[in-house]
N, C-alpha and C positions, 0 to 999 in steps of 0.2 A: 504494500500500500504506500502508495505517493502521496503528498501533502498536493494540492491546486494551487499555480501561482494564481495572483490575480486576473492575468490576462486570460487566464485559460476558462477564467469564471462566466465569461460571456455578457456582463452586466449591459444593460441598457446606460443610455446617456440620459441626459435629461430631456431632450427632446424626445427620444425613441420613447420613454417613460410617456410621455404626454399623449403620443400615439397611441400607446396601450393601453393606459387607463382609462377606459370610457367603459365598463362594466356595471355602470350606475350602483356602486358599493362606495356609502360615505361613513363616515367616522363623525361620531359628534361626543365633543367634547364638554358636557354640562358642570360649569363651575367647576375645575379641576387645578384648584392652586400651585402646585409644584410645575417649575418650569423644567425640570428634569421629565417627570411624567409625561409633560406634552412631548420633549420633543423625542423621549421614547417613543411615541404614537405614532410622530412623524417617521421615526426610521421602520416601524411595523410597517405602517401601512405603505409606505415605498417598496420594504418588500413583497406585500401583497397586492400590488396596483388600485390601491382605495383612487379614488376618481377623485375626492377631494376631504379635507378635515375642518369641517367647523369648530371654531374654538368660539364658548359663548358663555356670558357672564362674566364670572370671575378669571375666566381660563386666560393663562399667559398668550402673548400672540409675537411671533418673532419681528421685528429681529431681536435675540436677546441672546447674552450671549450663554447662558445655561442651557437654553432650548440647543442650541447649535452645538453645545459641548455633545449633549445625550445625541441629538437627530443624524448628525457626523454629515450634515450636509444636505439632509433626506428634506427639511422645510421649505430649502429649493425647488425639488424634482413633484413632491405632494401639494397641488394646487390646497390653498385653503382660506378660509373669509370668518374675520371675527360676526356673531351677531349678539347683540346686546341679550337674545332672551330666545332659549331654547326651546321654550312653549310656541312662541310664533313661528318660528323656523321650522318647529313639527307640525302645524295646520301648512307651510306651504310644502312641505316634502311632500304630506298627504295629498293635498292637490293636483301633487308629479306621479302619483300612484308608487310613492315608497311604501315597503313594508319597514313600522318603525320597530324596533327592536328593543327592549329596554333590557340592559346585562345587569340582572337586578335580584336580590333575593325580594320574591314577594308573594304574595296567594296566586296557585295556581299559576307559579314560573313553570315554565319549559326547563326540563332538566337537559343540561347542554350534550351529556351522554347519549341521548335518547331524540334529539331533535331532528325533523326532516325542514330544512329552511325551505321557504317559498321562493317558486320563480318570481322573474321582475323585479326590478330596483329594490336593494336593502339601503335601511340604515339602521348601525348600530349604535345605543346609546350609551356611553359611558358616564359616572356621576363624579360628584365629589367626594374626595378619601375618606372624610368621614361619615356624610349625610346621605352619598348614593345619589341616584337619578330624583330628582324631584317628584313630588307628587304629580304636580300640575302635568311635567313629561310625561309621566306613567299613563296618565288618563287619554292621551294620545296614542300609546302605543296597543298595536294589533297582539303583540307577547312583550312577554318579562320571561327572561331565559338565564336559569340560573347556573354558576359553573360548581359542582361538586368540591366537596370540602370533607375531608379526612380526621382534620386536627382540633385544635383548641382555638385557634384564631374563627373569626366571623368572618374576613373579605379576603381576598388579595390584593393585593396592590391592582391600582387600576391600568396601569402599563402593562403589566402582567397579565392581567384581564386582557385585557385591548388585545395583545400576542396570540392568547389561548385561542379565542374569537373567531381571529383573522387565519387562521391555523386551522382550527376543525372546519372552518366556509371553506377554504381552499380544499381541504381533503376532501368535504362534501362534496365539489361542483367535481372533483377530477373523478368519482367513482360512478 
């Protein structure tokens, strides 16, 4: 077994990237304080071709330079738009015939183990580390899909989240 140089990795540029993400697969980021967390998101969803990342509310928005430490460059290549309020942004996604997604422990979550995603535009919603996806988003979204937990803690981190997510959708759409 041989280690990959870079070159051999085959990476998209950033325009190639632009080309490719149009998969109507968003990332939304509800009140999410840590600028490390965003720009984790940012480097997930680059490797997933998310099509773009709303960061809204409290969520950092680049240029900054802790998002660009985590992102390593990805807040460039991932189109993304601050909006003030993630409740209105989910009435117009709805409009675009997104399926809203809340990654949320809540009555009657989707267990993420067991989930069949729906064709046609997703978005997934991620919250704040401590508070989670808002009420008001919840009451918008079509599911609350929760990820499995083992241990003593309540959440995972929401970068971590956001990863797992983007990770099992990918496996999903390739089987």
């Amino acid at each position: 077994m041989r280690k990959k140089s870079n070159e051999e990795l085959g990476r998209l540029n950033e325009n190639e990237y632009s080309d490719s993400a149009n998969r109507d697969l968003v990332v939304i980021a509800d009140n999410v304080r840590s600028m490390n967390n965003i720009g984790s998101m940012f480097r997930t969803s680059d490797a997933f071709l998310v099509s773009k990342i709303y960061l809204c509310g409290i969520s950092g928005t680049p240029p900054h330079r802790e998002i660009t430490k985590t992102a390593i460059g990805a807040e460039k290549s991932v189109p993304w738009e601050y909006r003030k309020s993630a409740t209105e942004l989910a009435d117009e996604l709805l409009k675009d015939n997104f399926t809203l997604i809340a990654i949320e422990q809540a009555d009657d979550a989707l267990n993420m183990m067991n989930v069949q995603y729906p064709e046609g535009p997703i978005a997934f919603i991620f919250g704040n580390e401590i508070d989670g996806v808002s009420q008001d988003v919840i009451n918008k979204c079509k599911y609350c899909m929760e990820i499995p937990q083992l241990g003593t803690k309540h959440s995972f981190n929401v970068s971590v989240s956001c990863g797992m997510v983007l990770w099992d959708y990918e496996k999903f759409r390739n089987n």
